[in-house]
C-alpha positions in Angstrom: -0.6 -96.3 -212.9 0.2 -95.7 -209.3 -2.6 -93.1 -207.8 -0.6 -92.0 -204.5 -3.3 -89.8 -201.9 -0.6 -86.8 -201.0 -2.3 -85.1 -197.5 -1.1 -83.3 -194.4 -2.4 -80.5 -192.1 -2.5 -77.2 -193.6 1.2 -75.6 -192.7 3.1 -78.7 -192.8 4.5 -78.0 -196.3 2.7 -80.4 -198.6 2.9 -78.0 -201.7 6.5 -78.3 -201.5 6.4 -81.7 -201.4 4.2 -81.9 -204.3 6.4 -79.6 -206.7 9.2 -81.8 -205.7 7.5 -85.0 -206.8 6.1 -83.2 -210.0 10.0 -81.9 -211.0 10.8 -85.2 -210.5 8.2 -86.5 -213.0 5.0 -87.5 -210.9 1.4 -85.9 -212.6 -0.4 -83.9 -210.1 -3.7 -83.9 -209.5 -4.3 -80.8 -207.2 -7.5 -80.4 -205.3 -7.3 -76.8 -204.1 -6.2 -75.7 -207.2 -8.9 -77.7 -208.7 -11.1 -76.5 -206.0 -10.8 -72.4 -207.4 -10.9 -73.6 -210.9 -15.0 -75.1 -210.1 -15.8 -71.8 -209.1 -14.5 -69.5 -211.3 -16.6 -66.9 -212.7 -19.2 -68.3 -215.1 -19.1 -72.1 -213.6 -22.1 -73.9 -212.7 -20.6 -74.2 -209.3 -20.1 -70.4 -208.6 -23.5 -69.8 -209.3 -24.0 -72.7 -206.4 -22.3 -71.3 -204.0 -23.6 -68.1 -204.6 -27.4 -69.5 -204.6 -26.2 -71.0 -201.1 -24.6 -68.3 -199.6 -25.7 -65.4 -201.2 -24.1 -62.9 -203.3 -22.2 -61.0 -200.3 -19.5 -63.6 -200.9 -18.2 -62.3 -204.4 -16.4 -59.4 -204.6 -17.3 -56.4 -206.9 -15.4 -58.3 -210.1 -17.8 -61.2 -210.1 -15.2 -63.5 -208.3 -15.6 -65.5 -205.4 -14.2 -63.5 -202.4 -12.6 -66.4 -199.7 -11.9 -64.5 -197.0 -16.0 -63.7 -197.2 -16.7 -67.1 -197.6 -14.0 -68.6 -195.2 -15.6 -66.0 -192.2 -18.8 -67.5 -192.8 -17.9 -71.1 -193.2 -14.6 -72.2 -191.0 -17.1 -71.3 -187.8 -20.1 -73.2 -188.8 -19.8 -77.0 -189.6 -23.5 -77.6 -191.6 -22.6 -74.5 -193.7 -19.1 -75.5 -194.1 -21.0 -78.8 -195.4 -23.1 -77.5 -197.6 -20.0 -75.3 -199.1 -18.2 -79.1 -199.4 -21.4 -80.6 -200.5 -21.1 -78.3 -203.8 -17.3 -77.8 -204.3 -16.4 -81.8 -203.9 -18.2 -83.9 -206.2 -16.8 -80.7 -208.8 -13.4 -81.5 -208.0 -14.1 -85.1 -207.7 -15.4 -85.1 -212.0 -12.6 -82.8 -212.7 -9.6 -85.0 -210.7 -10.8 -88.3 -212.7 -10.3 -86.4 -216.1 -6.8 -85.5 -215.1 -6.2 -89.0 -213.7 -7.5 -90.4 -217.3 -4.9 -88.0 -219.2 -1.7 -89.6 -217.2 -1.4 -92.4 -218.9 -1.1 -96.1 -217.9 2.9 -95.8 -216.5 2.4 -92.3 -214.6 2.6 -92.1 -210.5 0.1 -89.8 -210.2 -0.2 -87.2 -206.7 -3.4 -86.7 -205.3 -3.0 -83.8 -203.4 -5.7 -84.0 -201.1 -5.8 -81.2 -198.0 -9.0 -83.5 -196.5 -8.0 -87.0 -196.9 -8.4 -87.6 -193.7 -10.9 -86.2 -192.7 -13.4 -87.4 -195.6 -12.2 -90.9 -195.7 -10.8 -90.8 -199.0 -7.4 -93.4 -198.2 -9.2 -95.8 -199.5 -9.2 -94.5 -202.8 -5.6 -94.7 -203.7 -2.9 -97.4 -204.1 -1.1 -95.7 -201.1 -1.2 -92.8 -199.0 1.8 -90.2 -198.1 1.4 -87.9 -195.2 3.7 -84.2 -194.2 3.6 -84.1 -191.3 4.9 -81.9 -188.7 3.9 -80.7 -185.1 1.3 -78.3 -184.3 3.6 -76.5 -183.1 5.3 -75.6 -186.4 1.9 -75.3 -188.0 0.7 -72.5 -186.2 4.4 -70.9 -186.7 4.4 -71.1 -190.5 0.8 -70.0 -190.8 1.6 -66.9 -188.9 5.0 -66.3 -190.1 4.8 -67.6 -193.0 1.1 -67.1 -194.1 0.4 -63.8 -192.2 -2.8 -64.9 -190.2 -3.3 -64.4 -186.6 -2.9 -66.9 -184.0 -6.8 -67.5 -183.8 -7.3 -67.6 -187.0 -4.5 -70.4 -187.4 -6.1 -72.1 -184.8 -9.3 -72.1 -186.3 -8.0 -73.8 -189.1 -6.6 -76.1 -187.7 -9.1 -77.2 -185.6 -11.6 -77.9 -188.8 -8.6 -80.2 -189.9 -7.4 -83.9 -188.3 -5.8 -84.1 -185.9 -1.9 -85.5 -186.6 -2.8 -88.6 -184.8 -5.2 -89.4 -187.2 -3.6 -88.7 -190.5 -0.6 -90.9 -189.2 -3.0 -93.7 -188.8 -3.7 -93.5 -192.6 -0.3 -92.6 -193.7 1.1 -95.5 -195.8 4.8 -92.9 -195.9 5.8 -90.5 -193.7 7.9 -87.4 -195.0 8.7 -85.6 -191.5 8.7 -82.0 -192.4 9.0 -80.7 -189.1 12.4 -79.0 -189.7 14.2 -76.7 -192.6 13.7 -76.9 -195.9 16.9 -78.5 -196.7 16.1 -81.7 -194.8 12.8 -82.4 -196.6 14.4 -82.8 -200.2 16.2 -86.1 -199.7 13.3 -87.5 -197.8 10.9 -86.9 -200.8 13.9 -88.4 -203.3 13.9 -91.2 -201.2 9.2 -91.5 -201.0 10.0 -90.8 -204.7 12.6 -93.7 -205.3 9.8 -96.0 -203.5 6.7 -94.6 -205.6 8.5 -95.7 -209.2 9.6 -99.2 -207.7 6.4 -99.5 -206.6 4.6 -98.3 -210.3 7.1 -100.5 -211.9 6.4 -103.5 -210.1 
């Protein structure tokens, strides 16, 4: 098994470098997705978040209500850290069950939004980094994702900076231009991740 850390600053297009890797047969291991899935309603770690934060941060369903949660947390690092001090060891469990499932030959994606910033590279066989310029960042989050420039910003300012994911990045998949130029790049990282598991 080849465990491959997948990261990059929000807006840099890792997702679609993940579903590319997955259609080409790589098992993903998603930790945002993962992330909703420890807090859905009737999970031990709602009922943590909501014993942390109170219950102004669900919305009238009983669901966890991000945008609440995000306004309190993305401008206050301790209560952003109690939020991660709940939500990661969750995901954490959860990721090493999927891992488990893959099976001995897989090349398994880690897709990990905070790599970087919580130390995990040296957790996996090899790292692979999106990256692309702040610049495009901020363009796809407002285009793209429909925020406002401040609150782009204030994204991501919580993240890495590029200069530090680059320093972890094992492989490099420069998505700083269209869409069409990133596919043979990730056929190429993809070539290198089976040689790699093979060997």
């Amino acid at each position: 098994m080849l465990k491959v850390g997948l990261t990059g600053g929000i807006g840099a297009g890792k997702s679609e470098v993940s579903r590319l890797l997955v259609s080409y047969g790589a098992v993903l291991v998603d930790a945002d997705r993962i992330a909703r899935e420890v807090v859905e309603p009737g999970t031990a770690g709602l009922a943590a978040v909501v014993e942390a934060f109170g219950p102004g941060i669900l919305t009238p369903e009983g669901t966890l209500d991000r945008p609440a949660l995000g306004a309190v947390v993305f401008s206050d690092p301790e209560r952003l850290a109690t939020l991660n001090g709940i939500v990661h060891p969750l995901v954490g469990a959860r990721s090493a069950e999927l891992e488990a499932a893959a099976g001995a030959d897989a090349v398994v994606i880690h897709d990990v939004p905070l790599l970087t910033e919580n130390g995990l590279a040296p957790l996996y066989d090899l790292v692979v980094v999106v990256d692309a310029t702040p610049e495009t960042q901020l363009d796809r989050l407002v285009r793209l994702r429909g925020m406002t420039e401040s609150e782009a910003r204030a994204r991501m300012a919580v993240q890495a900076t590029r200069e530090q994911r680059l320093a972890v990045a094992d492989l490099v998949i420069d998505n700083d231009g269209p869409l069409e130029a990133l596919e043979p790049q990730v056929r190429k990282v993809w070539a290198e991740l089976t040689e790699r598991a093979a060997g």
